[in-house]
C-alpha positions in Angstrom: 13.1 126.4 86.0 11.5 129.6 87.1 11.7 129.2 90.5 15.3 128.2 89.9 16.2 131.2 87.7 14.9 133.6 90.5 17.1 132.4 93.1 20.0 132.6 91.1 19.2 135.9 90.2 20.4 139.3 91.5 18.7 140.6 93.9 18.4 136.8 96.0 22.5 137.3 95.8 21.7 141.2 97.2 19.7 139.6 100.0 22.1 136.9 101.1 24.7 139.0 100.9 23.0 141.6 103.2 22.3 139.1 105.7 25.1 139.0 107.8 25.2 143.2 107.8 21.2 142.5 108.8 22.2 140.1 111.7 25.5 142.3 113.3 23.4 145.5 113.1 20.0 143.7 114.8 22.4 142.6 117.2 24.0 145.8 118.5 20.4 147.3 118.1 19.1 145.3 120.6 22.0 144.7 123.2 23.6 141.4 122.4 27.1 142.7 120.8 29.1 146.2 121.1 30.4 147.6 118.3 34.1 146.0 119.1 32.7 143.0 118.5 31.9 144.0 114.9 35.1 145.7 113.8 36.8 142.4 112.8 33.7 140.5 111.3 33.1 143.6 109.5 36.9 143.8 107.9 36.8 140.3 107.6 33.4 139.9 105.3 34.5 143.3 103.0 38.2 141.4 102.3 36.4 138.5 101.6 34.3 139.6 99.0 36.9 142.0 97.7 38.8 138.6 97.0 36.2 137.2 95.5 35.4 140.1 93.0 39.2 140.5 92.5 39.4 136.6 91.6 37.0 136.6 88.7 39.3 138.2 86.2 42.3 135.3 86.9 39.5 132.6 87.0 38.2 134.0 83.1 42.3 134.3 82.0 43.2 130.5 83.2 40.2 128.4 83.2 38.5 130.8 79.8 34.8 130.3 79.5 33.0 128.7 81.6 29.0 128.3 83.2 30.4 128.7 86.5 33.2 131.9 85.1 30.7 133.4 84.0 28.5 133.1 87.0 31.1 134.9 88.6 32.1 137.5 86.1 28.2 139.0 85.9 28.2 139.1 89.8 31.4 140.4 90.0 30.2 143.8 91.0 27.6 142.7 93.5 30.4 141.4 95.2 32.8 144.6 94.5 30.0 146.6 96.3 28.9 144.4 99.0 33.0 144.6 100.0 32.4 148.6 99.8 29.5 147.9 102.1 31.0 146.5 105.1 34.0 148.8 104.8 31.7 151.7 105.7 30.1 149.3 107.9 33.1 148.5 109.4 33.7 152.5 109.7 30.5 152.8 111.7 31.3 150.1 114.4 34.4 152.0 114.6 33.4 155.6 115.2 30.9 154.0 117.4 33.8 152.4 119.1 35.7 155.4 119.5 33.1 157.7 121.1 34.4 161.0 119.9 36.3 162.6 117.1 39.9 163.2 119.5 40.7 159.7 119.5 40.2 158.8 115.8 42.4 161.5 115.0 44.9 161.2 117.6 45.5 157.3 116.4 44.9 158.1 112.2 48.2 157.9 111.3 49.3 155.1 113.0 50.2 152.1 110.2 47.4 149.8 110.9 44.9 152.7 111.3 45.8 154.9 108.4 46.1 151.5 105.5 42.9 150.9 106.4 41.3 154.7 105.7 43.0 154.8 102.6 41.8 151.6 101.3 38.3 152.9 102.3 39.3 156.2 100.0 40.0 154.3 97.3 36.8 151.8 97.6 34.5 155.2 97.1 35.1 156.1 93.4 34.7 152.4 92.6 31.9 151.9 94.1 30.1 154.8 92.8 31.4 154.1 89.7 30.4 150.5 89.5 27.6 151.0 87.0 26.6 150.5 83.0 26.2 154.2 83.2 29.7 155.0 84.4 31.2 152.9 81.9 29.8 154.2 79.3 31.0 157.6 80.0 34.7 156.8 81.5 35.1 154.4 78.3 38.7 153.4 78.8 39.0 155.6 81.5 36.9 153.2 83.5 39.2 150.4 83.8 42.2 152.5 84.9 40.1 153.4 87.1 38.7 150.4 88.5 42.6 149.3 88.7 42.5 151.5 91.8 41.2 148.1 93.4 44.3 146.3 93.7 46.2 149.3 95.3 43.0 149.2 97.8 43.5 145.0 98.2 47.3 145.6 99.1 46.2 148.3 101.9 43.7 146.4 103.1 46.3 143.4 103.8 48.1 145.7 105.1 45.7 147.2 107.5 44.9 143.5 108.7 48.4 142.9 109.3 49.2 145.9 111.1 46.2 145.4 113.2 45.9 142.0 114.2 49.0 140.2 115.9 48.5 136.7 113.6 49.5 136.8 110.0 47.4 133.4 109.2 44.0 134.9 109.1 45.0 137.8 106.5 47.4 134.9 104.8 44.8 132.1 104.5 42.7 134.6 102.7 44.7 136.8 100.2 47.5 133.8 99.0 45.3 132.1 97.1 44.7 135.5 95.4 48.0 136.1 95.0 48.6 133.1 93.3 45.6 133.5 90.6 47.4 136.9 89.7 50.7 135.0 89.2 48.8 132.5 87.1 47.2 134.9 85.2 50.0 137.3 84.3 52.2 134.4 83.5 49.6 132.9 80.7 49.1 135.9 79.7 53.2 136.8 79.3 53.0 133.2 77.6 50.1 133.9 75.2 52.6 137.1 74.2 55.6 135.1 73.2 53.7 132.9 71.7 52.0 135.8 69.5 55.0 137.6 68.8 56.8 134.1 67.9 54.3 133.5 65.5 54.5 136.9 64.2 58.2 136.8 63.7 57.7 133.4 62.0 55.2 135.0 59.1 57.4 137.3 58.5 60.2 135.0 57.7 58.2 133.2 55.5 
């Protein structure tokens, strides 16, 4: 049970989720992929588990608690950081890209180019906010904050749309997301109706 407990522990998910950043950086290191190469894996990988993170909170609202909920709810942030990661390692690949500052500026405020910067602006006060400590200083503050993340999902759609010429890829992975929020915010407009209902009915009593 020990042996199983470590693996399912934090820093194992860390590791694994560092791998693939490990692999695309060992690759350009050594000559076997240019930084091109990297900019959609990279994009890809941070949407991913920026869906993931972003899907716990539907999956606690319409399936309630769970072993495997609340596998996902204390990882939640692991997964809300390693998202921040390959944005800014998606950044990299792209200066690298790029070559020079002239370039980058002279394309920023194109749509596909500028979505994507801002989503990145938004990912940084989460992500250095994404701590106990932080929490307990911001109070409710914190989860206003943290609300910043679906402004920075919709970008980053946005950014993949704008960028790629096929809708399917950026469909196929932020639908099923979608969907969860509508399933969510309609048990909890339910839950409501059902409270107030009740309420009305103790009064009339």
């Amino acid at each position: 049970m020990s042996i199983l407990r470590k693996l399912n522990s934090l820093p194992v998910l860390w590791i694994l989720l560092a791998i693939p950043a490990l692999l695309m950086i060992r690759g350009y290191w050594v000559g076997d992929i240019i930084a091109m190469d990297m900019l959609h894996p990279t994009g890809e990988l941070s949407a991913r588990f920026m869906i993931i993170a972003l899907m716990t909170t539907p999956f606690s609202v319409i399936f309630g608690k769970r072993p495997w909920v609340d596998w996902f709810m204390k990882r939640r942030r692991s997964f809300g950081l390693a998202a921040f990661g390959y944005a800014v390692l998606h950044l990299i690949f792209y200066i690298i890209d790029m070559e020079a500052l002239k370039p980058i500026l002279a394309e920023f405020w194109a749509p596909g180019i500028w979505t994507g910067w801002a989503a990145l602006f938004l990912f940084v006060p989460l992500a250095i906010t994404s701590n106990n400590a932080s929490m307990r200083r911001l109070k409710q503050g914190w989860k206003r904050l943290q609300r910043l993340v679906y402004i920075a999902a919709i970008l980053t759609l946005a950014h993949w749309l704008l960028i790629h010429d096929g809708v399917g890829g950026a469909l196929a992975h932020f639908i099923p997301l979608a969907l969860l929020e509508i399933a969510r915010f309609a048990i909890i407009f339910r839950k409501r109706n059902d409270d107030v209902k009740q309420h009305e009915t103790l009064r009339t009593e």
